[in-house]
C-alpha positions as CSV (number, residue, x, y, z in Angstrom):
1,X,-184.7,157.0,10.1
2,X,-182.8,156.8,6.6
3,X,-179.5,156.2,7.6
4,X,-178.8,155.1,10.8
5,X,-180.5,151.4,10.8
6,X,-180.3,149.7,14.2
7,X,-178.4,146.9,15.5
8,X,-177.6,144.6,18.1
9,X,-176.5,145.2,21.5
10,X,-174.4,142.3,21.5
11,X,-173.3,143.2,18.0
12,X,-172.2,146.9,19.3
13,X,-170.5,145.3,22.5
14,X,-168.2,143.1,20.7
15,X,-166.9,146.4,18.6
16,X,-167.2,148.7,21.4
17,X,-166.0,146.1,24.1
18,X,-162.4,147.6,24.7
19,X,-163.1,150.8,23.7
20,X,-165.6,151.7,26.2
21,X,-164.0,153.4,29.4
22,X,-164.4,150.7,31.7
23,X,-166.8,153.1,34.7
24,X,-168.6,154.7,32.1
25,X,-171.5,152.5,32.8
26,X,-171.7,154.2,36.4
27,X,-173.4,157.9,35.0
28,X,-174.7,156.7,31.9
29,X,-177.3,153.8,30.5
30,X,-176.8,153.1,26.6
31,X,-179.9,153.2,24.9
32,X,-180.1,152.6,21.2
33,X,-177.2,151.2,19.1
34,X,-176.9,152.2,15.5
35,X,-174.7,151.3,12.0
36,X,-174.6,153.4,8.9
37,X,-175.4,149.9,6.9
38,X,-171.8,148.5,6.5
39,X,-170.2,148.6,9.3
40,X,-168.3,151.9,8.7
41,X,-170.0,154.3,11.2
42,X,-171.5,153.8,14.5
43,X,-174.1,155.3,16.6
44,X,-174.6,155.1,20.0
45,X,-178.1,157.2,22.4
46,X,-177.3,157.3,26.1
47,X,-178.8,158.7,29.0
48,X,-177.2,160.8,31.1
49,X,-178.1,159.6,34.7
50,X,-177.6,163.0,36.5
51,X,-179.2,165.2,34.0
52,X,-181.4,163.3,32.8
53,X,-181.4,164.3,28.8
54,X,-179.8,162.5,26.2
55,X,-176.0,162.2,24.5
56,X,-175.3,161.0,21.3
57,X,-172.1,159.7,19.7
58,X,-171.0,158.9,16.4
59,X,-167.8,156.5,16.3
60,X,-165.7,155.0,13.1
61,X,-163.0,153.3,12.8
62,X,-159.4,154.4,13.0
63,X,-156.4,153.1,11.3
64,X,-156.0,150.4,13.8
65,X,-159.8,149.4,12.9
66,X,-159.9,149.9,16.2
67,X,-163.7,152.3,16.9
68,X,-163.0,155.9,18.0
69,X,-165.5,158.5,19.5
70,X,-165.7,161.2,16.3
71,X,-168.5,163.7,17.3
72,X,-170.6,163.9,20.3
73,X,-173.4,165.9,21.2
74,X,-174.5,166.2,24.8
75,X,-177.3,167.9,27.0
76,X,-180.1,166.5,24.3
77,X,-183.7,167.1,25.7
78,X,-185.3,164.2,24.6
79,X,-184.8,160.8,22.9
80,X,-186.6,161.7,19.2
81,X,-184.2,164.5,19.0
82,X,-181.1,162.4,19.5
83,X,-182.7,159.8,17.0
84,X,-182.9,163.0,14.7
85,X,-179.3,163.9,15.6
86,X,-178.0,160.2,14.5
87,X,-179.5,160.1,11.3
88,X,-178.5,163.5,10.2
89,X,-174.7,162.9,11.5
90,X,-174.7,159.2,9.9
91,X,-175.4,160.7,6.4
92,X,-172.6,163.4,6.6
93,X,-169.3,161.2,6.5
94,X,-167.2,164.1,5.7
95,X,-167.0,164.8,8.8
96,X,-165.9,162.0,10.5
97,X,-162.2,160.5,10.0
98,X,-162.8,156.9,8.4
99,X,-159.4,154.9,7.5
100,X,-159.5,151.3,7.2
101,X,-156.6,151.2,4.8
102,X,-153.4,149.9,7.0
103,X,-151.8,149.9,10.4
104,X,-154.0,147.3,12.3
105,X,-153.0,143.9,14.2
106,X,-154.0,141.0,11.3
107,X,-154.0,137.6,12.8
108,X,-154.7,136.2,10.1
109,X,-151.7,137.2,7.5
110,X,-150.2,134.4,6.6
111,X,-146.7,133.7,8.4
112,X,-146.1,130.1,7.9
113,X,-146.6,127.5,6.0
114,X,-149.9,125.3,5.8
115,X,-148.2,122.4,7.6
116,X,-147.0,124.3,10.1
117,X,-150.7,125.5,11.1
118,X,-153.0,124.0,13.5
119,X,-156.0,122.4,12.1
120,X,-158.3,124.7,14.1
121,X,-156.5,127.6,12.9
122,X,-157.0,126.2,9.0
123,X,-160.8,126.2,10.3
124,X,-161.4,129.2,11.5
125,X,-159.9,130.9,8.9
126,X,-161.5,129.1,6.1
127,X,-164.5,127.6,7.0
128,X,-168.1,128.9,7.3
129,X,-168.9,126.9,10.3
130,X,-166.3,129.1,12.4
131,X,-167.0,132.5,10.1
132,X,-168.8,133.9,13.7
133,X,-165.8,133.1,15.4
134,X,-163.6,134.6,13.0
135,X,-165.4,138.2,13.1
136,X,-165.2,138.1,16.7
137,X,-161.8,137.4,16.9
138,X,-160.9,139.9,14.0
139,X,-162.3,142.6,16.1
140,X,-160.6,141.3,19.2
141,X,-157.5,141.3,17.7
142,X,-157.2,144.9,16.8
143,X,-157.1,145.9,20.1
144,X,-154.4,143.4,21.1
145,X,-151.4,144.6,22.2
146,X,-148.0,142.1,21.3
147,X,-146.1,142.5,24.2
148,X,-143.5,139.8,22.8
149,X,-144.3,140.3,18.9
150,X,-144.5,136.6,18.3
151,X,-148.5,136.0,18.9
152,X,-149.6,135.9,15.4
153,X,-147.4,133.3,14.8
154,X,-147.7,131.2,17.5
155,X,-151.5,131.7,17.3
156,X,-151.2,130.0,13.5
157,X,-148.9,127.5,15.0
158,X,-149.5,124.0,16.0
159,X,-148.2,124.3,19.7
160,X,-149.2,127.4,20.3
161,X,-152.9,128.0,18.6
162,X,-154.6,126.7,21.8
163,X,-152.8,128.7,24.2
164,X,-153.4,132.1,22.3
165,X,-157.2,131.3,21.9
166,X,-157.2,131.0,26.1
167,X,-155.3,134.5,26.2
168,X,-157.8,136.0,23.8
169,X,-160.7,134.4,25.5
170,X,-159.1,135.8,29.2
171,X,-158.3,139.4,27.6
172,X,-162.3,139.6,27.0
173,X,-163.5,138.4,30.5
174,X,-161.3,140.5,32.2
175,X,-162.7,143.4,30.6
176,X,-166.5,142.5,30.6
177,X,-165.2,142.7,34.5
178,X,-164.2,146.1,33.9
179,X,-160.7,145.7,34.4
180,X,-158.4,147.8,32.6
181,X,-154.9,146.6,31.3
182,X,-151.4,147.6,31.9
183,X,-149.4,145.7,29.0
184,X,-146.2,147.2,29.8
185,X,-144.5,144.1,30.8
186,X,-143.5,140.7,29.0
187,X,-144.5,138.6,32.0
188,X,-147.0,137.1,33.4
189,X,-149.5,138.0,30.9
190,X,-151.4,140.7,32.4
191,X,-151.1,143.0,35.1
192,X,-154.9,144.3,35.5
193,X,-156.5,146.8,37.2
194,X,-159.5,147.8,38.9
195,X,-160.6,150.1,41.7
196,X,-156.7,151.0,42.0
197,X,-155.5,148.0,42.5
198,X,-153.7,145.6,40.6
199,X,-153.2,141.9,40.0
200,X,-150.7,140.0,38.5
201,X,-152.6,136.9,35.8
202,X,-150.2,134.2,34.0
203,X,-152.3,132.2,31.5
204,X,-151.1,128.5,31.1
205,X,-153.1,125.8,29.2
206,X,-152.5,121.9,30.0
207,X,-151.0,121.0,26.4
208,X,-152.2,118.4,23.8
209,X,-151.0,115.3,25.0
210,X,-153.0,112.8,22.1
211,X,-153.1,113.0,17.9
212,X,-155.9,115.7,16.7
213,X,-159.0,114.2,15.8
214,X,-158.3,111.6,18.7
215,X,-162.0,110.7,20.3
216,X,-162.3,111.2,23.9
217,X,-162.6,107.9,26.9
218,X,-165.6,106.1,25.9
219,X,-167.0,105.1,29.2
220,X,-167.4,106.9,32.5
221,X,-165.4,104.2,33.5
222,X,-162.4,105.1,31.9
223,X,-163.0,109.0,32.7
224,X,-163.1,108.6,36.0
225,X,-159.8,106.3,36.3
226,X,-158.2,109.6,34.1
227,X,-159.8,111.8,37.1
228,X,-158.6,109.9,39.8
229,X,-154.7,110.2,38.7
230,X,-153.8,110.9,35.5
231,X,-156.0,114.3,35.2
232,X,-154.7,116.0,38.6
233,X,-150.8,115.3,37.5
234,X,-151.7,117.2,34.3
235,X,-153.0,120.0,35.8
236,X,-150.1,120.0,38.6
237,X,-147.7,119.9,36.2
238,X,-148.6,123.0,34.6
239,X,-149.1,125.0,37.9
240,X,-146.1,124.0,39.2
241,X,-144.4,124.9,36.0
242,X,-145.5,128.5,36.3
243,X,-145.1,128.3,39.8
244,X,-141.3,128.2,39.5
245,X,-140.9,130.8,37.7
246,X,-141.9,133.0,40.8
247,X,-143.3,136.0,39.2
248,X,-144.1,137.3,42.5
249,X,-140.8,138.2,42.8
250,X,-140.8,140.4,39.8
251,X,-140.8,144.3,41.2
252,X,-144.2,144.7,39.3
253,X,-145.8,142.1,40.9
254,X,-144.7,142.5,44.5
255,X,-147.2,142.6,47.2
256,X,-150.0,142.0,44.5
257,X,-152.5,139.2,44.1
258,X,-151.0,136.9,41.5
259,X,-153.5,134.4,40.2
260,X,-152.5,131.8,37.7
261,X,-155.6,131.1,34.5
262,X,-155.5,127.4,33.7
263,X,-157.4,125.7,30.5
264,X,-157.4,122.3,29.6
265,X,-156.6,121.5,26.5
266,X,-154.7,117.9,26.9
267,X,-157.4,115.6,24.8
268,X,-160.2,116.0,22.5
269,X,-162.9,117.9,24.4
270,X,-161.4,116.7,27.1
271,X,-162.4,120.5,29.4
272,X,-165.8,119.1,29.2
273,X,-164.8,116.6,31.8
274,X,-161.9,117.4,33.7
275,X,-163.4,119.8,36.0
276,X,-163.7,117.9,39.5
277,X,-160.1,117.1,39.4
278,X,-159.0,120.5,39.1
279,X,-161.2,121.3,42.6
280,X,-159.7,118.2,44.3
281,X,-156.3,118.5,43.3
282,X,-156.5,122.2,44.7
283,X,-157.5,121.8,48.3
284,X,-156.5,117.9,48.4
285,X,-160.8,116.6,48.9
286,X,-163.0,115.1,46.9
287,X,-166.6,114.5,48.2
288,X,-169.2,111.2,49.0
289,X,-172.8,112.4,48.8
290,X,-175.9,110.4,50.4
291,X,-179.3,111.4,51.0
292,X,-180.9,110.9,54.8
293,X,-184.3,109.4,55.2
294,X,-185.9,113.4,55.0
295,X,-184.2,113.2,52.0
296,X,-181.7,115.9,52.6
297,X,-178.1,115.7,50.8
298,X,-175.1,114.9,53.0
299,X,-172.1,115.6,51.9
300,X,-169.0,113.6,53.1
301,X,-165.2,115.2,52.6
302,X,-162.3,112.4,51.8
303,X,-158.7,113.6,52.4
304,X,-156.8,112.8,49.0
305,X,-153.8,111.1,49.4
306,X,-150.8,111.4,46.6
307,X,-150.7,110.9,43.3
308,X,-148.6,108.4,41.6
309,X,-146.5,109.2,38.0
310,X,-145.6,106.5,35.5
311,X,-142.6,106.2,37.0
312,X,-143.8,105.8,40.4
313,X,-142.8,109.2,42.1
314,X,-145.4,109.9,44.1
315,X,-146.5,113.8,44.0
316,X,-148.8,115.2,47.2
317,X,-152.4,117.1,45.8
318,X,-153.4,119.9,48.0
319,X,-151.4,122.4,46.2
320,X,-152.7,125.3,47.9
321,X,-150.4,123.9,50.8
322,X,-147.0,123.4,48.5
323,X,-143.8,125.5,49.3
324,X,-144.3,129.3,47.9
325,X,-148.3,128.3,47.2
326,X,-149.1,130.4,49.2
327,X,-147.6,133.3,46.8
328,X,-150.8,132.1,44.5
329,X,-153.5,134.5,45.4
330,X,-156.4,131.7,42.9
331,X,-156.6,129.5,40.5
332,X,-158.8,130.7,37.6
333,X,-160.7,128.0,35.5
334,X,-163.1,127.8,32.4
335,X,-164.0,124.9,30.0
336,X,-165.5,127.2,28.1
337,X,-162.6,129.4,26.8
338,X,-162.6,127.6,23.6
339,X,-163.2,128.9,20.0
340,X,-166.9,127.7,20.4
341,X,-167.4,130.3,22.6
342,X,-166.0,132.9,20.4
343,X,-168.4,131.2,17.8
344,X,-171.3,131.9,20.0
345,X,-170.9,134.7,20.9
346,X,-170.2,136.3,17.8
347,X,-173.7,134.1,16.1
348,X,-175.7,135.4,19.1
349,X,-174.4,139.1,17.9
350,X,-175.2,138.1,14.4
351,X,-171.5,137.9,12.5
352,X,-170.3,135.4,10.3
353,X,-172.3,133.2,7.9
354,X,-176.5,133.4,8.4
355,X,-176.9,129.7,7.0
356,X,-174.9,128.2,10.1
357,X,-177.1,127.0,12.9
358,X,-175.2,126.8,16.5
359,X,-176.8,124.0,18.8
360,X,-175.3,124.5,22.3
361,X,-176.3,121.5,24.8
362,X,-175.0,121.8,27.8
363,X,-174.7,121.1,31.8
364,X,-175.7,124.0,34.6
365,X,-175.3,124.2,38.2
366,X,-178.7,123.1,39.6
367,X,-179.5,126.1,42.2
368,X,-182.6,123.9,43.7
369,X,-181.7,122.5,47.4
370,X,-181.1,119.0,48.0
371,X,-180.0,118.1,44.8
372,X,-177.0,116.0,42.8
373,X,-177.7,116.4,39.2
374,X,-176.7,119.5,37.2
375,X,-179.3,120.8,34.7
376,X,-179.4,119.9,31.3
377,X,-180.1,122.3,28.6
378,X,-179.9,122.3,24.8
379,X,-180.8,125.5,22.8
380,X,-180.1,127.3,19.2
381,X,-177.8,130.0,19.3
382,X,-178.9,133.1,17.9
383,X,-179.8,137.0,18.5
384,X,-182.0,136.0,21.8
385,X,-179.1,134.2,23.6
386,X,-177.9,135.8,26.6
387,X,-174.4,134.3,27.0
388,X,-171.2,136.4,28.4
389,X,-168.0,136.1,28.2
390,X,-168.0,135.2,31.9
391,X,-170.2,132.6,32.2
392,X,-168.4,129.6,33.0
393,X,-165.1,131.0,35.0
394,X,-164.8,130.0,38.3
395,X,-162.0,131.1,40.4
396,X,-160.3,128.7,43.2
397,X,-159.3,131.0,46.1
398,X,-156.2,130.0,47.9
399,X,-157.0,129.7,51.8
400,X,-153.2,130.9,52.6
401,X,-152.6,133.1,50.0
402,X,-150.1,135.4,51.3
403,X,-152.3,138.3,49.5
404,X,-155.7,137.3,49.0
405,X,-157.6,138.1,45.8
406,X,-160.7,140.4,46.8
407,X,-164.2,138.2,46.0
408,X,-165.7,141.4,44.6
409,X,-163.4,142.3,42.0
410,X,-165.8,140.0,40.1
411,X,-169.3,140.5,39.4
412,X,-172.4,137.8,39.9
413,X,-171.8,136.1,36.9
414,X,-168.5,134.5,38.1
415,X,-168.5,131.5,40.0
416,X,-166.0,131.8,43.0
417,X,-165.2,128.9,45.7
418,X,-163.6,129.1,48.8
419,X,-162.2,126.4,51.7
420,X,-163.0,126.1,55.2
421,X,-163.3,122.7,57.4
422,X,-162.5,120.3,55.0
423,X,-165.5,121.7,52.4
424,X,-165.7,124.1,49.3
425,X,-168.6,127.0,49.7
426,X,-169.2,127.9,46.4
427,X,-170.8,131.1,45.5
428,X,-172.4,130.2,42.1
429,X,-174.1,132.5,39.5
430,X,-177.7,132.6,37.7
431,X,-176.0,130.3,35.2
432,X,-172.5,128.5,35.3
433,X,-172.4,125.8,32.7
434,X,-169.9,122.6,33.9
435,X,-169.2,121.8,30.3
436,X,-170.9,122.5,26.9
437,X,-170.9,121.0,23.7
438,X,-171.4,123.2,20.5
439,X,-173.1,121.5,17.1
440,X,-172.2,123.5,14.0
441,X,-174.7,122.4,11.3
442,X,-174.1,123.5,7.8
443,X,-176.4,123.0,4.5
444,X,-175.2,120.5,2.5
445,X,-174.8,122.7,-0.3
446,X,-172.9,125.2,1.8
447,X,-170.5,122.4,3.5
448,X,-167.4,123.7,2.3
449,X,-164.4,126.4,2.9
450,X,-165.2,130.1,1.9
């Protein structure tokens, strides 16, 4: 082929990730991906599952940079022909519409001042350490829809950068779940759709509550005195926040599942830990574990009690069993919707700077019986790595939710719990990580902004 060189699936499913039609995937199997060298044109070979032959389709990008379908050829008898058909398209570029000149969504204009930036924003504009990151979220973006007109700046800004970076990170894992998006509201965040029906998500992050840079508890010690109190008031005060609000009230929420989408972002790295108290502060248990003499696990449930404020108010956990909880359909959680994901995800799809190694260590659920230690796994990020955008959410469903979220509007990869008795049952995927830790390493040479 002279033209058309090949590329990446991941690479082509971070362009083509909300341009796709979201069933498309249900008739045909994508085949062979294709660029014309620079990013301007791609190519895509399917196979048409009840024909049989071949399709293939030449895309570019419009003025929103966002890629559009431009000429497609159907009914191909075999696969060298449509290999034929892509080359001979990709060379002819007057025919294919190809603006890149104005009208898309920048993120990155500048719209306030330095000082007025978060640090992580200065970074992942700047930096080669975050260039992957950057190209992801550059294509991202340009399918983004401001419903408000403020994101840009608040995504710059240093109370709001986190928050917009959990949005961004949500608007891709709802539609790697093949969800498609009805933005024609201002709250809650997304009304989404999927085998006709909706539901209602509000995205709230548990704000800084240290100095950047701050390191996280030394000891375990000290971590689990944060989990036994301080963690579960953080996270209950931003529920309940949103929970006033009563968006189930609105007209286009009513009778829908409304889940709420919670991050934590109250300490440095501090959603690589806080995970168990989200759980017990949700259905009011934590849980003992033994082993018998067979050697078997036992797993003992312990009724939580309150928790108690600075001030002494004491606040009740089991918030699945508040006044109007039952309105909350789940809780969604990640600790992974971070801009190290984004990072990942754009290295394993080959963007951003080549002389950047990733080094992702993390800890998975351990799927062997009888077990109480998680997995522990440490790898280089590149073109092999098989990470998605959903690995790593789990969703907390409400046992009296008033209208309950359907399990299978999510696919394998999602981790989903559920409450019964006094214990969780957890359906867990191939691969749920419980917290990961990204190392950006950087010739010494090349250790500096772009």
């Amino acid at each position: 082929m002279k033209t058309a060189v090949p590329i990446n699936k991941k690479l082509f499913d971070i362009f083509l990730l909300f341009t796709r039609e979201p069933f498309v995937q249900y008739f045909t199997r994508e085949l062979e991906f294709y660029s014309n060298g620079n990013g301007g044109l791609l190519g895509l070979i399917s196979l048409d599952l009840t024909d049989n032959d071949y399709y293939g389709c030449i895309l570019s990008r419009d003025t929103s940079k966002q890629y559009r379908a431009e000429v497609i050829e159907a009914s191909i008898p075999t696969l060298e022909e449509a290999r034929k058909w892509i080359d001979e398209k990709m060379s002819n570029n007057s025919i294919v519409f190809h603006d890149n000149k104005h009208g898309f969504f920048d993120l990155f204009q500048i719209l306030s001042k330095k000082d007025q930036q978060h640090p992580n924003y200065t970074l992942l504009k700047e930096h080669i350490s975050l260039s992957s990151a950057r190209e992801v979220i550059k294509e991202i973006s340009y399918h983004y829809k401001d419903i408000d007109g403020n994101f840009i700046n608040q995504f710059q800004s240093l109370n709001g950068f986190d928050a917009r970076v959990w949005e961004l990170f949500l608007f891709c894992f709802f539609k790697e779940q093949i969800f498609s998006f009805k933005r024609n509201f201002k709250a809650p965040d997304y009304m989404i759709e999927k085998f006709n029906h909706e539901i209602a998500v509000e995205a709230v992050i548990v704000s800084r509550k240290t100095e950047l840079g701050e390191s996280i508890p030394k000891s375990s010690e000290e971590i689990q005195e944060k989990l036994n109190n301080e963690v579960p008031l953080l996270f209950g005060n931003a529920l309940y926040d949103k929970m006033k609000k009563k968006y189930w009230e609105k007209e286009h929420v009513k009778d829908k599942p409304f889940v709420i989408a919670i991050a934590d972002f109250h300490d440095t790295m501090s959603m690589t830990w806080t995970f168990n108290a989200l759980s017990n502060y949700l259905y009011g248990y934590k849980y003992q574990h033994s082993f018998d003499k067979k050697g078997q696990l036992i797993v003992k449930p312990i009724k939580i009690g309150n928790y108690v404020k600075q001030n002494g108010q004491e606040i009740p956990s089991r918030f699945f069993h508040l006044p109007d909880s039952e309105n909350v359909s789940a809780i969604i959680f990640s600790s992974c919707g971070t801009l190290s994901k984004f990072n990942r995800m754009g290295k394993q799809a080959g963007l951003g700077n080549h002389k950047v190694t990733l080094i992702r260590t993390c800890s998975f659920y351990n799927h062997e019986p009888n077990t109480d230690k998680p997995n522990l796994i440490s790898y280089k990020v590149d073109e092999t790595s098989i990470e998605t955008w959903s690995e790593g959410v789990i969703v907390f469903h409400n046992p009296n939710a008033k209208f309950p979220l359907n399990p299978a509007m999510f696919d394998d990869r999602v981790a989903q719990c559920f409450f019964e008795d006094e214990l969780i049952y957890s359906k867990m995927p191939k691969y749920f990580p419980y917290n990961s830790f990204t190392q950006n390493l950087i010739p010494h040479e090349e250790n500096a902004s772009l």
